[in-house]
C-alpha positions as MATLAB code, in Angstrom:
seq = 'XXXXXXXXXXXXXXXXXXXXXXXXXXXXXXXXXXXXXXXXXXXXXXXXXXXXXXXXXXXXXXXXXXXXXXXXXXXXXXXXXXXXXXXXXXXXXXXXXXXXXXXXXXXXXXXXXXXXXXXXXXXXXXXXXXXXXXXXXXXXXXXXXXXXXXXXXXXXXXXXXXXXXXXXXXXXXXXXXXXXXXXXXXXXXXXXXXXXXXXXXXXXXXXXXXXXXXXXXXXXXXXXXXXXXXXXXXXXXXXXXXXXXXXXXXXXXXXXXXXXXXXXXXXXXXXXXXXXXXXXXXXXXXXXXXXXXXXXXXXXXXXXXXXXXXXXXXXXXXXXXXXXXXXXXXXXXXXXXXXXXXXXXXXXXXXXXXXXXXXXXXXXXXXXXXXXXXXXXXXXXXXXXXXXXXXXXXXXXXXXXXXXXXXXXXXXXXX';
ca = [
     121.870  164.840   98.713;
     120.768  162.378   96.402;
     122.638  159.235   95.192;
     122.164  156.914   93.139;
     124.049  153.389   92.413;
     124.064  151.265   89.606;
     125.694  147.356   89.950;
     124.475  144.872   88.351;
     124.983  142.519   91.318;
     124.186  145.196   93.858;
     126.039  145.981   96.615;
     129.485  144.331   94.731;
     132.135  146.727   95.522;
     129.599  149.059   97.136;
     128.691  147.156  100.314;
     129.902  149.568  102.949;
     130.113  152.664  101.088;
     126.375  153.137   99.963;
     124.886  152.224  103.628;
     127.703  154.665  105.312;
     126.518  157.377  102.858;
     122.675  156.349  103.669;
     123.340  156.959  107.378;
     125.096  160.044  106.881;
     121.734  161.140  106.080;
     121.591  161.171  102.384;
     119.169  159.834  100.236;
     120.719  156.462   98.345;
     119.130  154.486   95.555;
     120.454  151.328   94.141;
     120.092  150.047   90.808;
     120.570  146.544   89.984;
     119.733  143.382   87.670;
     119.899  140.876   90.515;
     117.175  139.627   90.864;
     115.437  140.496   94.095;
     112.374  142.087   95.495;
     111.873  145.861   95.618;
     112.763  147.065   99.422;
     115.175  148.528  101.931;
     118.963  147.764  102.473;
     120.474  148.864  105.318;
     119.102  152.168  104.522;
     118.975  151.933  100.876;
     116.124  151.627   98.697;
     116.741  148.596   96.477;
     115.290  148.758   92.330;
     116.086  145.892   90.328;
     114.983  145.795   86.825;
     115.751  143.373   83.558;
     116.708  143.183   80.226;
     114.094  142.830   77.781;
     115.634  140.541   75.800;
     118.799  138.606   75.353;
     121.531  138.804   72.598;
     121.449  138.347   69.180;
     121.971  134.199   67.863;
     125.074  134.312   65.589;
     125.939  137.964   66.032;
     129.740  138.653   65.423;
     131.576  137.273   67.953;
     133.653  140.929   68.218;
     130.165  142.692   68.689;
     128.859  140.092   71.018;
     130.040  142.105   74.115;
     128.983  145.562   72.863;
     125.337  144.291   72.384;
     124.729  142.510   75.549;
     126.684  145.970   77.242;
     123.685  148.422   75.029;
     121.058  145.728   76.050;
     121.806  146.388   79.674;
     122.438  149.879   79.342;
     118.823  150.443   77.551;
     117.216  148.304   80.371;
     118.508  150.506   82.719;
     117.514  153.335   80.520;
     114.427  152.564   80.639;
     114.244  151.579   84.422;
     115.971  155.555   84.948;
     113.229  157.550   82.558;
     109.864  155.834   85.414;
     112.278  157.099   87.910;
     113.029  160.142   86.720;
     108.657  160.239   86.194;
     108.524  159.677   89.761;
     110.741  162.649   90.565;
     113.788  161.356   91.488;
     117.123  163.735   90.452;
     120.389  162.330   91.524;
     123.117  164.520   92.312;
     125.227  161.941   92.010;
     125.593  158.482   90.498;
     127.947  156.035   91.200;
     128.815  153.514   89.069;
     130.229  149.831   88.102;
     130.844  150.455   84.134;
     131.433  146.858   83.539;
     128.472  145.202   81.929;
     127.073  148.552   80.679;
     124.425  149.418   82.597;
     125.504  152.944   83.274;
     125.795  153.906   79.471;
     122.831  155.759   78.816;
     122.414  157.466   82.463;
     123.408  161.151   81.620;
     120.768  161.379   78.454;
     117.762  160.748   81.693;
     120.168  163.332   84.218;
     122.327  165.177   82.007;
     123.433  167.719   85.432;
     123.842  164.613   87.933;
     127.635  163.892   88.808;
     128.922  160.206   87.040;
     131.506  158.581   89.218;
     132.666  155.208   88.029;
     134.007  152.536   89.663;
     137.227  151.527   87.446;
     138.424  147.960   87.647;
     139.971  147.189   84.556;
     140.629  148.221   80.837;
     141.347  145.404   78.607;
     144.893  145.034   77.140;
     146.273  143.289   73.964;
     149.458  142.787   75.505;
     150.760  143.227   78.798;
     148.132  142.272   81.107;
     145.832  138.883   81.111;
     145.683  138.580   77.841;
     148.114  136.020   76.239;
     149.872  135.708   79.642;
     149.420  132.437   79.616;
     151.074  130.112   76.781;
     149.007  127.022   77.242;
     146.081  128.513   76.244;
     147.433  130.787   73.704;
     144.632  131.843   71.452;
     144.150  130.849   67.799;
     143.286  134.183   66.740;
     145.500  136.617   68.740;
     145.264  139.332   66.079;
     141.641  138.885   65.851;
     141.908  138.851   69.664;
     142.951  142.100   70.184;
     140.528  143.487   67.689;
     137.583  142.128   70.042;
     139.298  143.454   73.519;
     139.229  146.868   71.218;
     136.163  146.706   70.800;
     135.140  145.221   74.520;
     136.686  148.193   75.578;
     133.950  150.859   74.245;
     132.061  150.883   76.978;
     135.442  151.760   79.345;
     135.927  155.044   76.510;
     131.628  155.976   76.107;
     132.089  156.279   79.837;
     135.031  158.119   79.909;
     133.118  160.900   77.660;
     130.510  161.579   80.081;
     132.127  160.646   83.923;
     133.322  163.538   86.195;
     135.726  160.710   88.075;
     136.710  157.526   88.637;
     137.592  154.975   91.436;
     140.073  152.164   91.134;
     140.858  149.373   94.154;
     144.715  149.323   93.206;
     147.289  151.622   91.271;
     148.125  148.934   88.969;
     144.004  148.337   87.797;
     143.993  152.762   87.886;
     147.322  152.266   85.677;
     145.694  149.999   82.932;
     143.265  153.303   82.135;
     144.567  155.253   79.240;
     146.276  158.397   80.509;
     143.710  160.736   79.927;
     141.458  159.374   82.072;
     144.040  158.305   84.534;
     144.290  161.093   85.940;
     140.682  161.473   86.924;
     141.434  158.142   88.950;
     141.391  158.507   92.852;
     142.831  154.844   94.151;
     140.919  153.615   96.955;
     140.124  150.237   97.985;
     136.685  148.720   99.209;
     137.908  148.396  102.528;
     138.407  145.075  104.263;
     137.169  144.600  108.269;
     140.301  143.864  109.804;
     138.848  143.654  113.602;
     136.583  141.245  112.249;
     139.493  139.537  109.813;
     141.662  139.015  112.584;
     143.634  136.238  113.611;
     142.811  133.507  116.109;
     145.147  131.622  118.829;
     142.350  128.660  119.273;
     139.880  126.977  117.621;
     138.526  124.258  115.737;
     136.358  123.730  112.331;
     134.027  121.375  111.095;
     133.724  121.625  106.901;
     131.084  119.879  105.194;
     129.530  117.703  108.008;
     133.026  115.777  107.352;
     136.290  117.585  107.588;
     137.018  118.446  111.658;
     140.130  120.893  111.321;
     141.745  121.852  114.619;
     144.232  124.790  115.247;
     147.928  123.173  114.879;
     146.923  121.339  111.992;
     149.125  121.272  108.632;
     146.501  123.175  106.918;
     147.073  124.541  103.317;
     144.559  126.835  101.555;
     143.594  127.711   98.264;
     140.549  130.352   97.999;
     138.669  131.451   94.886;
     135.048  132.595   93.129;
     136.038  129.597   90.577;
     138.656  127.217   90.249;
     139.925  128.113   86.962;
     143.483  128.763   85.116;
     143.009  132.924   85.290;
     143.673  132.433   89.326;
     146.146  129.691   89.261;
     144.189  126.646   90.069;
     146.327  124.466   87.191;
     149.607  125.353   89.077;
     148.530  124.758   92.182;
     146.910  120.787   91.689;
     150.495  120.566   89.420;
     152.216  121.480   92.813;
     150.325  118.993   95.047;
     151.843  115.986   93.933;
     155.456  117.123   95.623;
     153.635  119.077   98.158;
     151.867  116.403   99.378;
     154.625  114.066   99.157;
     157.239  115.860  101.323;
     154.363  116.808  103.824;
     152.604  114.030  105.133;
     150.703  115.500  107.540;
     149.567  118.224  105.312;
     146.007  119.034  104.508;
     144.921  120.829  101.670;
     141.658  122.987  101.779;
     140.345  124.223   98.169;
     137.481  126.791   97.866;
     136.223  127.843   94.746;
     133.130  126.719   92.213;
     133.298  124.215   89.200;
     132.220  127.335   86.820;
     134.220  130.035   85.341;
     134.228  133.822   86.633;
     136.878  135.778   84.294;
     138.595  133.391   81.625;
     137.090  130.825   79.116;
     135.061  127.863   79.328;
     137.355  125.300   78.803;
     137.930  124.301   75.153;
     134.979  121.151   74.266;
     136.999  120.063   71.902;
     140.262  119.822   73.494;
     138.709  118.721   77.177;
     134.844  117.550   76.501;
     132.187  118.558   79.035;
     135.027  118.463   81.999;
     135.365  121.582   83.615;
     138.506  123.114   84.940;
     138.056  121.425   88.157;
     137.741  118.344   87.130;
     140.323  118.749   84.391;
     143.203  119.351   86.579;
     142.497  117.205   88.999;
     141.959  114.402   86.828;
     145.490  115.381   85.322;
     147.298  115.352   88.323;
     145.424  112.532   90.194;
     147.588  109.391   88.744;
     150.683  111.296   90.858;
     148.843  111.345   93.931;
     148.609  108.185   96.113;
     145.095  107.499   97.180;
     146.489  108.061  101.149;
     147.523  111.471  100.393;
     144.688  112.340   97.841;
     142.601  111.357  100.918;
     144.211  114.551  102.605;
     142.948  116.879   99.045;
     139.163  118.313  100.372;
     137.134  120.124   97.629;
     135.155  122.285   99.399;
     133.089  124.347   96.940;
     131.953  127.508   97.969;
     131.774  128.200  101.326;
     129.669  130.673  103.586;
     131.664  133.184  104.565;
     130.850  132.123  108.245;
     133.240  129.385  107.500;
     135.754  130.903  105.344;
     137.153  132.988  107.400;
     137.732  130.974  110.569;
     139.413  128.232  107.952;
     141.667  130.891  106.815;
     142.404  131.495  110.602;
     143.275  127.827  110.751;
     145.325  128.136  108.252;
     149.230  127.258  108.307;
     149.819  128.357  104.515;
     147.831  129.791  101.890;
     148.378  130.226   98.078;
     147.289  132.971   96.105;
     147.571  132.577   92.630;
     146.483  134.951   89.577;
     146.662  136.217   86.079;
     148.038  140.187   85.583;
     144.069  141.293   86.855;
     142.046  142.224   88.955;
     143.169  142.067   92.462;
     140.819  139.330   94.432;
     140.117  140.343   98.066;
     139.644  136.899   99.576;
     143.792  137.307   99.092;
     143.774  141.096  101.331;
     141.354  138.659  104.032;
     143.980  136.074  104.639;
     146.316  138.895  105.063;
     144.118  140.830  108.146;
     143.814  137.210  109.534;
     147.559  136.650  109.890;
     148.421  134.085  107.043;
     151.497  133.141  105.483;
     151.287  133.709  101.919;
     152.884  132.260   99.334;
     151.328  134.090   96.194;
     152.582  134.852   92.427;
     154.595  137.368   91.238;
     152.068  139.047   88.892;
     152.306  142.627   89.095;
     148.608  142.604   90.822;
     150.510  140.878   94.213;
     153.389  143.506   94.309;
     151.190  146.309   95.295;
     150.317  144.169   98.144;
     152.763  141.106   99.143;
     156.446  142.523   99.452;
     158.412  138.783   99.031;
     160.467  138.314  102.587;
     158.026  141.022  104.368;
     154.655  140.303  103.923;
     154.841  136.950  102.757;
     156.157  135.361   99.432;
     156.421  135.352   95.635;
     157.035  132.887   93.111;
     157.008  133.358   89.402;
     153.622  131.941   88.183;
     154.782  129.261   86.045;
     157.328  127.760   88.285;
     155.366  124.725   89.930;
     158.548  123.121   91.603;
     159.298  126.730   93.575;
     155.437  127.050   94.193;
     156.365  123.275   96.140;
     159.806  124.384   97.483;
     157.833  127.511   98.850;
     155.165  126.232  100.526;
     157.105  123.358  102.239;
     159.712  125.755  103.790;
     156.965  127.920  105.117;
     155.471  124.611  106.995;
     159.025  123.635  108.340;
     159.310  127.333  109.545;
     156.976  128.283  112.061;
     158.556  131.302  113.335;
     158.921  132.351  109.906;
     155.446  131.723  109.031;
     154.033  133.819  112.418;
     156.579  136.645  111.701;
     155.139  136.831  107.730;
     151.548  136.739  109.217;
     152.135  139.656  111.673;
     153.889  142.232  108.609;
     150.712  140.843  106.479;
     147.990  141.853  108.576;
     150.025  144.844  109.589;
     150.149  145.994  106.297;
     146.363  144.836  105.799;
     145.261  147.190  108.697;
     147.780  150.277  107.321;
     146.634  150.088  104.019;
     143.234  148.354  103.505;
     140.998  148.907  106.749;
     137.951  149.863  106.021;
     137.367  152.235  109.222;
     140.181  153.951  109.594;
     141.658  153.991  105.759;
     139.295  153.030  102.857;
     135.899  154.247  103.416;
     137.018  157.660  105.046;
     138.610  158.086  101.849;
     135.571  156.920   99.837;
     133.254  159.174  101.565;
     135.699  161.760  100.693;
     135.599  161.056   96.835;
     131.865  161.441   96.855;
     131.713  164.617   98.579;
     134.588  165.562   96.092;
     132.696  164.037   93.062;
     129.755  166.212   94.109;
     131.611  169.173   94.277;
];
């Protein structure tokens, strides 16, 4: 059979399940806008391509998103008609919707299968959007007009796709209904026998921070540090955190840029970026003996993330009603104790008392109260890790649950 995918930051979602298909013998093609060299991936024959030009200067700011999603989809357009000339007929495609790439597929293949990969469909009300009061939008009307219209390329796909794949019910549950039910729910897959947890061992972060296993260690993991995952509650935690807990180390991962929300404001906050912003806000709390204890770490190679997340005596997972991040599914296979949000995202996932904690988003002192209990509660915080990664490796194992299941909906999607 042949198969084609098309992700604009190619493998994304599709790491395991395009090479597992590969070695099952099929033929697999990836499209992609990364930027890379034409080759072979793990059995996979790798074709980036580009845009030809960027968007429009001053174009309506409710349009903005539909033209850069056409300007994708015509570069991959384009990129499918000289593969098509060289003979190539896909029997299936599989595809990430999101920045538009896939929109124009079916007019170069009109008999090929369309699977796409579902993540989310934007909501005026009752999801990200406006969740959070402190940066409540100027233009909400007007807002939901634009997430209307951002949300075109979600219904030209739904015209023209056989199925669709979604990592959690709640993301399948955002679709409108008659799509919905064209939604098989199956994560990526996480590799819990490689994500597992560790009785020994010792870290070195940055050429400077030596962690060793016993240590009070408390982590915070994401793409970005931005409001959408949290990072403003947590840094308004830390003061009282790292007051009560003197021993108490605190290990943040993320980037200074933004994946998912906005930029912040330049006229409310200047150049500073969320980062900086909240730390800045929070620092004059913080004695500089216990600030001492606060490590920025960046992003780090995932050689290092996960044995810091085996380290780790408490970690905090934070986010917005979206997308479900799987750094948070990682520090579950590893054993963590989790103290996370109660955003309906978590509850598919952390059960509070069972597989670790919930806290309403908003409530900084019970984020504190939270995560200080779990440190004076070691038995509590081993029994949470052991129901976490046993749920991890019930539901989310990419062996033995998720790609078995993903292989599956292909065959299925090819009929």
């Amino acid at each position: 059979m042949n198969i084609l995918f098309v992700h604009q930051n190619f493998p994304g979602q599709f790491k395991h399940l395009a090479p597992a298909l590969a070695r099952q013998g099929h033929r697999v093609l990836a499209m992609t806008m990364r930027q890379t060299e034409p080759g072979v991936w793990r059995g996979v024959r790798i074709l980036p391509y580009r845009a030809q030009r960027g968007s429009t200067p001053g174009v309506h700011p409710w349009v903005q998103d539909v033209e850069a999603k056409t300007l994708r989809g015509e570069a991959c357009f384009r990129a499918a008609l000289a593969l098509q000339r060289e003979g190539f007929e896909p029997d299936v495609i599989v595809a990430h919707p999101g920045w538009g790439e896939s929109l124009f597929l079916k007019q170069v293949w009109p008999r090929a299968r369309l699977g796409i990969y579902c993540e989310f469909f934007y909501q005026a009300q009752g999801a990200d959007a406006g969740f959070d009061p402190e940066f409540a939008s100027a233009d909400p009307a007007g807002d939901a007009c634009r997430l209307r219209l951002k949300n075109l390329n979600n219904l030209l796909h739904f015209e023209v796709a056989e199925a669709g794949i979604a990592p959690t019910q709640w993301q399948a549950s955002t679709f409108p209904a008659p799509f919905r039910d064209r939604i098989t729910v199956v994560h990526d897959g996480i590799d819990t026998a490689a994500l597992a947890p560790r009785a020994d061992g010792h870290l070195m972060l940055n050429g400077r921070v030596r962690l060793e296993r016993g240590d009070e260690i408390i982590t915070f993991v994401n793409r970005q540090l931005e409001p959408y995952r949290g990072y403003h509650v947590f840094m308004r935690a830390l003061p009282e955190i790292l007051r009560r807990r003197p021993n108490a180390r605190v290990m943040i991962v993320g980037g200074d840029g933004v994946s998912y929300g906005a930029a912040p404001d330049r006229a409310r906050y200047g150049a500073r970026s969320w980062k900086r912003i909240f730390a800045e806000e929070v620092r004059p709390l913080i004695l500089d003996a216990d600030w001492a204890r606060v490590h920025f770490l960046g992003n780090l190679p995932y050689q290092q993330f996960v044995p810091l997340l085996q380290l780790s005596a408490v970690h905090v997972y934070l986010t917005y009603p979206f997308v479900l991040s799987w750094s948070l599914l990682e520090a579950m296979s590893v054993g963590c104790a989790i103290v996370a949000s109660d955003t309906a995202p978590l509850r598919e996932a952390i059960v509070h008392g069972e597989t670790g904690r919930l806290v309403d988003f908003f409530d900084v002192p019970a984020l504190a109260q939270q995560v200080c209990a779990l440190l004076d509660d070691k038995p509590e915080r081993e029994r949470l890790g052991r129901q976490a990664r046993a749920f991890a490796r019930e539901r989310y194992d990419l062996a033995t649950a998720c790609l078995p299941r993903q292989l599956a909906w292909v065959s299925e999607l090819a009929g």
